[in-house]
Residue frames as qw, qx, qy, qz and C-alpha x, y, z in Angstrom:
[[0.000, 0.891, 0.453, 0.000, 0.00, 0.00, 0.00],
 [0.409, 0.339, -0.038, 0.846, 1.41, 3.21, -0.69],
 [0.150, -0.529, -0.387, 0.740, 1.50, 6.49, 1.63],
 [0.429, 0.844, 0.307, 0.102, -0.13, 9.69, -0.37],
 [0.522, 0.169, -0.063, 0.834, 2.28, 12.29, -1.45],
 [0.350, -0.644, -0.281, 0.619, 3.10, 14.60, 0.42],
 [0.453, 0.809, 0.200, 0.317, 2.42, 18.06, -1.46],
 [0.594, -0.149, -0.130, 0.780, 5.32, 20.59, -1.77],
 [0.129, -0.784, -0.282, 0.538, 5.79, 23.68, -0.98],
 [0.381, 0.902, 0.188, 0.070, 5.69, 26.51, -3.41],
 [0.654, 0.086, -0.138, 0.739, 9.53, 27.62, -4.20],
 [0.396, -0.711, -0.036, 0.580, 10.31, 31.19, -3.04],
 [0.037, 0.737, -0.291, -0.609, 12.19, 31.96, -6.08],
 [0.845, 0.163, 0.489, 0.142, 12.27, 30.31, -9.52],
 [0.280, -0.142, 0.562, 0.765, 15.32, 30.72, -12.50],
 [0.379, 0.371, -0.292, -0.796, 14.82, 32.58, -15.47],
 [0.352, 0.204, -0.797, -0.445, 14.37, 29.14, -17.63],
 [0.119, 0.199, 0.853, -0.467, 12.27, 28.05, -14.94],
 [0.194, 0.484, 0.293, -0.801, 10.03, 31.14, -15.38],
 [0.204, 0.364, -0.476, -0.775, 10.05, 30.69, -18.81],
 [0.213, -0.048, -0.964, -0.151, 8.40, 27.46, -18.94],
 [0.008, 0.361, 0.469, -0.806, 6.13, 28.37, -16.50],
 [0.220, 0.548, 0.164, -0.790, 4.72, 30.86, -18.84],
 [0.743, 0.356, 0.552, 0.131, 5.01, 28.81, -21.61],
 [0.349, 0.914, -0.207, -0.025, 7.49, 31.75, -23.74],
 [0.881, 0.325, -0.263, 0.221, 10.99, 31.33, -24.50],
 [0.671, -0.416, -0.244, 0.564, 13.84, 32.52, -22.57],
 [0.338, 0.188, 0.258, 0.885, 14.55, 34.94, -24.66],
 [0.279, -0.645, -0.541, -0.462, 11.12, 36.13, -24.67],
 [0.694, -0.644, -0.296, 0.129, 11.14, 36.33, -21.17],
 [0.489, -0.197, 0.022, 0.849, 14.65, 38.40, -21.12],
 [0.170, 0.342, 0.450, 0.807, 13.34, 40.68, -23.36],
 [0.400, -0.731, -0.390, -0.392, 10.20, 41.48, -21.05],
 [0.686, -0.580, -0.114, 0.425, 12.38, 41.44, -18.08],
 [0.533, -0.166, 0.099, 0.824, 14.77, 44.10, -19.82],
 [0.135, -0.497, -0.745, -0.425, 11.65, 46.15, -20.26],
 [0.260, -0.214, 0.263, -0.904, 10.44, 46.26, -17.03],
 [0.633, -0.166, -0.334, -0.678, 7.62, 44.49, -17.71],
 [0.850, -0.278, -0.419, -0.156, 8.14, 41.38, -15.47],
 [0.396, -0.676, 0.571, -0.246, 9.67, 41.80, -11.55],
 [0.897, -0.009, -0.399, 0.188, 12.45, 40.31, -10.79],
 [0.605, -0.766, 0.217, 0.001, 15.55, 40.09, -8.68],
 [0.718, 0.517, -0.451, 0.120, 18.67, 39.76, -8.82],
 [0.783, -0.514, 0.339, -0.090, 20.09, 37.17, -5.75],
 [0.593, -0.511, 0.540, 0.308, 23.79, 36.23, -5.72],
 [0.020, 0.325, -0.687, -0.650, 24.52, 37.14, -9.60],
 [0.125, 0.175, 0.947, 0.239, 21.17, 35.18, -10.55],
 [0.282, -0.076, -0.302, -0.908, 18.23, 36.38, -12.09],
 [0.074, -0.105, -0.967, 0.219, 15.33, 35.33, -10.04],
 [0.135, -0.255, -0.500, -0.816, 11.18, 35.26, -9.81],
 [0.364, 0.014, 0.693, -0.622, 8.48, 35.27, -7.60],
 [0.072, 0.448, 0.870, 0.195, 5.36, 33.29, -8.13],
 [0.143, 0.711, 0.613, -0.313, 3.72, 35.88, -7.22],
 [0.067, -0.579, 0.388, 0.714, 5.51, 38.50, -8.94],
 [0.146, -0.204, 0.754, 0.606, 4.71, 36.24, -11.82],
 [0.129, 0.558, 0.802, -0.170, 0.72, 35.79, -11.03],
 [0.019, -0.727, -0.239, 0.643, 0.92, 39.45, -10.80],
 [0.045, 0.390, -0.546, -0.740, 2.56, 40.05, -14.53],
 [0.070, 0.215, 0.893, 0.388, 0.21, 37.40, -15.92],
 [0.026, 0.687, 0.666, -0.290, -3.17, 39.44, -14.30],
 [0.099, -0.727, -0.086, 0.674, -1.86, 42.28, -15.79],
 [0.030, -0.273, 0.758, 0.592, -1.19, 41.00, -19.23],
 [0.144, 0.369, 0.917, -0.051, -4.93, 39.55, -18.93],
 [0.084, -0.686, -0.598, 0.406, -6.28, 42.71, -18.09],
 [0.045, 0.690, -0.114, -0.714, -4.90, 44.98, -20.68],
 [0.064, 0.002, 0.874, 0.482, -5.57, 42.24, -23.23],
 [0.089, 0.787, 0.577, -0.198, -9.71, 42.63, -21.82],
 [0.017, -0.752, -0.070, 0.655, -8.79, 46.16, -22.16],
 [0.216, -0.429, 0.470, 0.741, -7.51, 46.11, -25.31],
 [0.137, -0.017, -0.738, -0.660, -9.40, 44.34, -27.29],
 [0.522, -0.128, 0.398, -0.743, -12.68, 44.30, -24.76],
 [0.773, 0.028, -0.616, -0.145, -12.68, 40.12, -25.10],
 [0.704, -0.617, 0.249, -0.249, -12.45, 38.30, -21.91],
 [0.064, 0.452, -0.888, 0.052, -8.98, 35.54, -21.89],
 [0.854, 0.125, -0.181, -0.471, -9.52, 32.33, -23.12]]
């Protein structure tokens, strides 16, 4: 009989190539918005690093000026 898994915790911080996947864009992509402005990060012992939330936050905002833009709701 097996035990259930145990669920993990949410990282703290997640790599660029992490992030990128994540969002489903390339790295590049992702550099490119990050050299922008457009997506918080950090930068933690020479690495380039993300919050989930930080990243919840860039996706709600990319939702919300896509409603705005084109006055569709995200599909």
């Amino acid at each position: 009989m097996s035990t259930p898994a145990t669920p993990q915790p949410e990282p703290l911080l997640i790599s660029e190539p992490e992030a990128a996947r994540l969002l489903g864009v390339s790295p590049k992509t992702l550099y490119n918005r990050r050299k922008r402005g457009e997506v918080p990060h950090l930068v933690f012992g020479g690495r380039i690093l993300y919050s989930p939330e930080g990243l919840r936050d860039f996706i709600a905002k990319e939702i919300a000026k896509a409603v705005t833009t084109t006055g569709e709701g995200a599909r």
